[in-house]
C-alpha positions as a Markdown table, in Angstrom:
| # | Residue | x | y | z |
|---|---|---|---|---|
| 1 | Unk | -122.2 | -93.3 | 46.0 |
| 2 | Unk | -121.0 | -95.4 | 42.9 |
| 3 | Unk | -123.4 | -95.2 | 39.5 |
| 4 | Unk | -124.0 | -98.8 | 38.6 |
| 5 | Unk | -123.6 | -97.9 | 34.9 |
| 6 | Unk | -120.6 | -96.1 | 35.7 |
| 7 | Unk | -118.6 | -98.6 | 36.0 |
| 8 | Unk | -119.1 | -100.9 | 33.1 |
| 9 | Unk | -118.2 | -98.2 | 30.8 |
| 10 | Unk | -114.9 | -97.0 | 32.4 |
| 11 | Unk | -113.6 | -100.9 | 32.3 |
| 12 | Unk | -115.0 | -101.1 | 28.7 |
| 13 | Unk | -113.4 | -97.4 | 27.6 |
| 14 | Unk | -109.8 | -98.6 | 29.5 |
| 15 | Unk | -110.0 | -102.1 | 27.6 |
| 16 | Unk | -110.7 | -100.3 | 24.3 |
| 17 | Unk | -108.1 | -98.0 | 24.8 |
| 18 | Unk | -104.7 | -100.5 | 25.0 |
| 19 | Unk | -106.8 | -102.3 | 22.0 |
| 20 | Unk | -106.7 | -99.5 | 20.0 |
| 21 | Unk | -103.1 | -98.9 | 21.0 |
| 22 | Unk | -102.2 | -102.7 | 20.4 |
| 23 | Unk | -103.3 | -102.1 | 17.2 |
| 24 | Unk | -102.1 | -98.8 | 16.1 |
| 25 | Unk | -98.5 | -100.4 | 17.6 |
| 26 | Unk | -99.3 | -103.3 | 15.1 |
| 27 | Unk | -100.3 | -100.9 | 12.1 |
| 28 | Unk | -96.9 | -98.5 | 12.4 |
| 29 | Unk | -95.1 | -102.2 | 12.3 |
| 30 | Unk | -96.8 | -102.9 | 9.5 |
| 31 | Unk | -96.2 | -99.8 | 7.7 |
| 32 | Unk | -92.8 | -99.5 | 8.7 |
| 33 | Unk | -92.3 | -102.9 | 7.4 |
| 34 | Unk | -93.8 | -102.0 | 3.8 |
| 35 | Unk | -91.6 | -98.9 | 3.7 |
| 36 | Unk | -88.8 | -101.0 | 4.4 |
| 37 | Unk | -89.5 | -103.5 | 1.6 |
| 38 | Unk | -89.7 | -100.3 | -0.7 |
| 39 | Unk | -86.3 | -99.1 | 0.0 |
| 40 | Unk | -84.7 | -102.2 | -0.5 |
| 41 | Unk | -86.7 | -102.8 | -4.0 |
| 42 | Unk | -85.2 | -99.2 | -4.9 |
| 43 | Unk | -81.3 | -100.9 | -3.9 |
| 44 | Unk | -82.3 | -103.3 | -5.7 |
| 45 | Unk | -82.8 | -101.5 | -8.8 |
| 46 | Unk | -80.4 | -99.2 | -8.6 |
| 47 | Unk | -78.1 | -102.5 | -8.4 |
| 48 | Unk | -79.5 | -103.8 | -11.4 |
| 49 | Unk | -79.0 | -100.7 | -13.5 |
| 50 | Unk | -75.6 | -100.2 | -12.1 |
| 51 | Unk | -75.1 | -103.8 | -13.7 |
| 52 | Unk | -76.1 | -102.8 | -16.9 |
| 53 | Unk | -74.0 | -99.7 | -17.0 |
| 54 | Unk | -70.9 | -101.9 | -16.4 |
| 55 | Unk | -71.7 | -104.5 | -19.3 |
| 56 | Unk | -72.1 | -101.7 | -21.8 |
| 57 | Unk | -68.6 | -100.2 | -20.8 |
| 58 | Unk | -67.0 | -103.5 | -20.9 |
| 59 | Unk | -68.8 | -103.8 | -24.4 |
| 60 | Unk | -67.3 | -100.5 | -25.4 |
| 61 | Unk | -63.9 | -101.8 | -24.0 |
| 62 | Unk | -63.9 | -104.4 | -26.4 |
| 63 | Unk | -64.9 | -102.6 | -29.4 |
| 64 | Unk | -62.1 | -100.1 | -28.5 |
| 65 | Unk | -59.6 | -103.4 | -28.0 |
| 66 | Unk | -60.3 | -104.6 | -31.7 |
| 67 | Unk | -60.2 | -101.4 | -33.3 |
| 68 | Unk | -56.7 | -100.8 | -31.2 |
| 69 | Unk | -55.3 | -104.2 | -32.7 |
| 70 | Unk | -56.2 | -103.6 | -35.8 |
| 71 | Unk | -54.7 | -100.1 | -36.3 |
| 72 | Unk | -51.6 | -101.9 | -34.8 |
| 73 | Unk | -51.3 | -104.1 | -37.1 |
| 74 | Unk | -51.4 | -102.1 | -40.0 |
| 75 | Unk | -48.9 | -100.2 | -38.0 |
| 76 | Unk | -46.7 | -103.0 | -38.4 |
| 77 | Unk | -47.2 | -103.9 | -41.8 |
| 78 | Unk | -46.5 | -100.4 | -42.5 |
| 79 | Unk | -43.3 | -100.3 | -40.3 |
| 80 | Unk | -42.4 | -103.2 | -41.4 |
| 81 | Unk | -42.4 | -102.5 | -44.8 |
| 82 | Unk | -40.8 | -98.8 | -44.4 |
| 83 | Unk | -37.6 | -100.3 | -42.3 |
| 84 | Unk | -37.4 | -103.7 | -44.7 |
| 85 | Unk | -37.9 | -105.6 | -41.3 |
| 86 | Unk | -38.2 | -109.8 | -42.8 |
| 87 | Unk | -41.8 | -111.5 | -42.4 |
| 88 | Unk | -40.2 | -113.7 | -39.7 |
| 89 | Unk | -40.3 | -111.1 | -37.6 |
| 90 | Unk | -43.7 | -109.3 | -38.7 |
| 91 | Unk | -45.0 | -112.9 | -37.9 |
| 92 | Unk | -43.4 | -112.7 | -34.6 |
| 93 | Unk | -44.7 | -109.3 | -33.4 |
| 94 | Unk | -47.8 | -110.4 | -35.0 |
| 95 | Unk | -47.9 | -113.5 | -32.2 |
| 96 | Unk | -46.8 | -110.8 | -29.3 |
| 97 | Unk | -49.9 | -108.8 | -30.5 |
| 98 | Unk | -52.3 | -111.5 | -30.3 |
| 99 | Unk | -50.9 | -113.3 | -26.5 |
| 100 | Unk | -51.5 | -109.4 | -25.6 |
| 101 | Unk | -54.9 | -109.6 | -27.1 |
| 102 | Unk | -55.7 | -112.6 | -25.2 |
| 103 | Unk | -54.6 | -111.8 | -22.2 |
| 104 | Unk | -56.6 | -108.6 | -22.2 |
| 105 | Unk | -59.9 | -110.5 | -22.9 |
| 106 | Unk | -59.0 | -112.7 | -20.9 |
| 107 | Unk | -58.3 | -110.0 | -18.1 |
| 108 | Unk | -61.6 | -108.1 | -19.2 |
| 109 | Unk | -63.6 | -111.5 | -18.9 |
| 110 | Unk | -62.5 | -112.0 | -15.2 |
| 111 | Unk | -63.5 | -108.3 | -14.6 |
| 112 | Unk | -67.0 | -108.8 | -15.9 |
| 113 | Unk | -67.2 | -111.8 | -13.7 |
| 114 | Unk | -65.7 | -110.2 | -10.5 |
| 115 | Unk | -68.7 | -107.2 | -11.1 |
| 116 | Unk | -71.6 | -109.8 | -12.0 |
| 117 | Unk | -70.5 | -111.8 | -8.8 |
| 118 | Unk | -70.5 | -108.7 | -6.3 |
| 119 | Unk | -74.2 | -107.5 | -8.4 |
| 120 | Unk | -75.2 | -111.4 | -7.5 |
| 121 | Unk | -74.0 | -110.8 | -4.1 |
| 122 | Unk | -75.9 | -107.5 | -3.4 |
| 123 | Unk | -78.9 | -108.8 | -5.0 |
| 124 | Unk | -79.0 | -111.5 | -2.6 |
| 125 | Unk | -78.6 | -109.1 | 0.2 |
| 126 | Unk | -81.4 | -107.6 | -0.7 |
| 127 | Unk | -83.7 | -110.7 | -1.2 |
| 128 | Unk | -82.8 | -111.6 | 2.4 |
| 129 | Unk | -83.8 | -108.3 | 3.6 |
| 130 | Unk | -87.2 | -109.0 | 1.8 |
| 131 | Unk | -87.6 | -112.5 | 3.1 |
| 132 | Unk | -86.9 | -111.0 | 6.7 |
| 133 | Unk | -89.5 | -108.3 | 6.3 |
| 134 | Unk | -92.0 | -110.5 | 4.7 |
| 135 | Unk | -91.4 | -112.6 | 8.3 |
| 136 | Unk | -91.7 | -109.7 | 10.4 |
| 137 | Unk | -94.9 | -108.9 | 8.2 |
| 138 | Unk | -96.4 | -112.3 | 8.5 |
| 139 | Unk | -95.4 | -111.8 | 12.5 |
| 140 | Unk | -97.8 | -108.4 | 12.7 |
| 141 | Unk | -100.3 | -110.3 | 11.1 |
| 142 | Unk | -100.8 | -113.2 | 13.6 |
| 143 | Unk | -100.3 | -110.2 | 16.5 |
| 144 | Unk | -103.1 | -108.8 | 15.0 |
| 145 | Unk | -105.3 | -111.6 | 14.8 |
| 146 | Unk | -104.4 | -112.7 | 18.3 |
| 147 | Unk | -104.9 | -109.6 | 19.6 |
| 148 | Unk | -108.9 | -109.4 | 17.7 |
| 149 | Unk | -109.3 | -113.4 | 20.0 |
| 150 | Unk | -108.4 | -111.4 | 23.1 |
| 151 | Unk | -110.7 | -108.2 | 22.4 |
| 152 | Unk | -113.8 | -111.0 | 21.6 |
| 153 | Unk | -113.3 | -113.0 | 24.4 |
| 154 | Unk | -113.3 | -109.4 | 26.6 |
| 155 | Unk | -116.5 | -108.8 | 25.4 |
| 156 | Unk | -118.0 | -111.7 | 26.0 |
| 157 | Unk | -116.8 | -111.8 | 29.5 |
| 158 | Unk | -118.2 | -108.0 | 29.6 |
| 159 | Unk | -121.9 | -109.2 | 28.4 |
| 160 | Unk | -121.7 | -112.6 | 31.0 |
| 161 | Unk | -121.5 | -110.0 | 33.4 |
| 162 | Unk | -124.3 | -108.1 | 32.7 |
| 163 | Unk | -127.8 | -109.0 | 34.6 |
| 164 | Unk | -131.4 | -109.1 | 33.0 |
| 165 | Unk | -131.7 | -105.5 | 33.7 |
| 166 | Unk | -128.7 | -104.3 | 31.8 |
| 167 | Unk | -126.1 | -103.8 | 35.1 |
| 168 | Unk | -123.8 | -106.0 | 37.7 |
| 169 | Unk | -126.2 | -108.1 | 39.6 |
| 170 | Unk | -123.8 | -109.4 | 41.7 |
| 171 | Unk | -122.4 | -105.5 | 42.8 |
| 172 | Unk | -125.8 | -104.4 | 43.3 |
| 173 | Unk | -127.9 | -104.8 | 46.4 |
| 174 | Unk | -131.9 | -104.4 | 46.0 |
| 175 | Unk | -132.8 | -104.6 | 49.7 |
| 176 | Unk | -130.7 | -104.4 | 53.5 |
| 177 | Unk | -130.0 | -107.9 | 53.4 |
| 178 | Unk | -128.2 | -108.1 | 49.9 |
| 179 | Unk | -126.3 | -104.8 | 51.4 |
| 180 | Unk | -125.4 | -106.5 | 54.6 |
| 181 | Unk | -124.0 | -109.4 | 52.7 |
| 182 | Unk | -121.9 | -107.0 | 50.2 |
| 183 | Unk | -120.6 | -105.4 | 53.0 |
| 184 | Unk | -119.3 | -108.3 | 55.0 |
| 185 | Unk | -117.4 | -109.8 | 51.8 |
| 186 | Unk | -115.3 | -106.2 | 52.1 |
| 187 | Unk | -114.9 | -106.0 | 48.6 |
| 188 | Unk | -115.9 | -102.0 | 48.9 |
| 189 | Unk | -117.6 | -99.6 | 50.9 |
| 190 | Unk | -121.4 | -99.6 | 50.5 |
| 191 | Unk | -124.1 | -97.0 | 51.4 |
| 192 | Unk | -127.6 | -97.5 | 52.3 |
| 193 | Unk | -130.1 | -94.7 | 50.7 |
């Protein structure tokens, strides 16, 4: 014996149910996505201050460089003076001081360069990363949207398939000769009452 209001709602509750889970798949996406976007923000930062960190040592390098020159060449003076070395030479040691100067900026310049390239390089890493998961985002989203189309059109199927009294005319026989005719197309097994 089948319950003509049976039926309906178990193909109603099954569709619901992978609808719900189509979208519960879609949300954890989703969220996973957000959380991903968050960790790479964090690298990001993390990057940045890392950058900062460097240019203040290199700073401090400097400082440390002129202060090192200077006392080095009052050294000499000094030396110079106490040993009666002639100004030719001061001037000369004087010249050696200041290649050595320049090619320790000079060295120190291409550091800070090498670092701000690999910080530039990481940074881009990292806006990739967000451009992908704002793709895979913006993916979820039409998922989502086509999966609401599906679920609409379902139910509109559902309520075309309802009769004036609120259950499947065309699964329901009212008299012998509607039960005959269910019967003959073999679809199920039917039972007079």
């Amino acid at each position: 014996m089948t319950d003509p209001e049976l039926e309906p709602r178990v193909q109603q509750n099954a569709f619901t149910g992978l609808t719900l889970a189509c979208i519960a798949v879609a949300l954890f996406a989703a969220l996973g996505g957000l959380i991903w976007s968050y960790t790479l923000s964090q690298r990001l930062s993390h990057s940045e201050a890392q950058l900062a960190t460097a240019q203040q040592q290199n700073a401090d390098l400097t400082g440390q460089l002129h202060q090192t020159n200077a006392r080095l060449t009052v050294a000499t003076e000094s030396l110079g003076q106490s040993l009666g070395l002639t100004q030719k030479q001061l001037e000369t040691r004087a010249q050696e001081l200041m290649k050595r100067q320049q090619s320790d900026s000079r060295r120190l310049q291409n550091e800070q360069i090498e670092a701000q390239k690999q910080i530039g390089k990481q940074i881009g890493d990292v806006s990739g990363d967000v451009a992908s998961v704002k793709t895979d985002v913006g993916g979820v989203k039409t998922d989502v949207a086509q999966t609401k189309t599906d679920l609409q059109a379902a139910q509109a199927q559902l309520t075309s398939m309802k009769g004036d009294l609120g259950m499947q005319s065309g699964l329901i026989a009212t008299n012998h000769d509607e039960l005959e005719a269910l019967k003959h197309k073999g679809d199920r097994n039917y039972f007079e009452f």
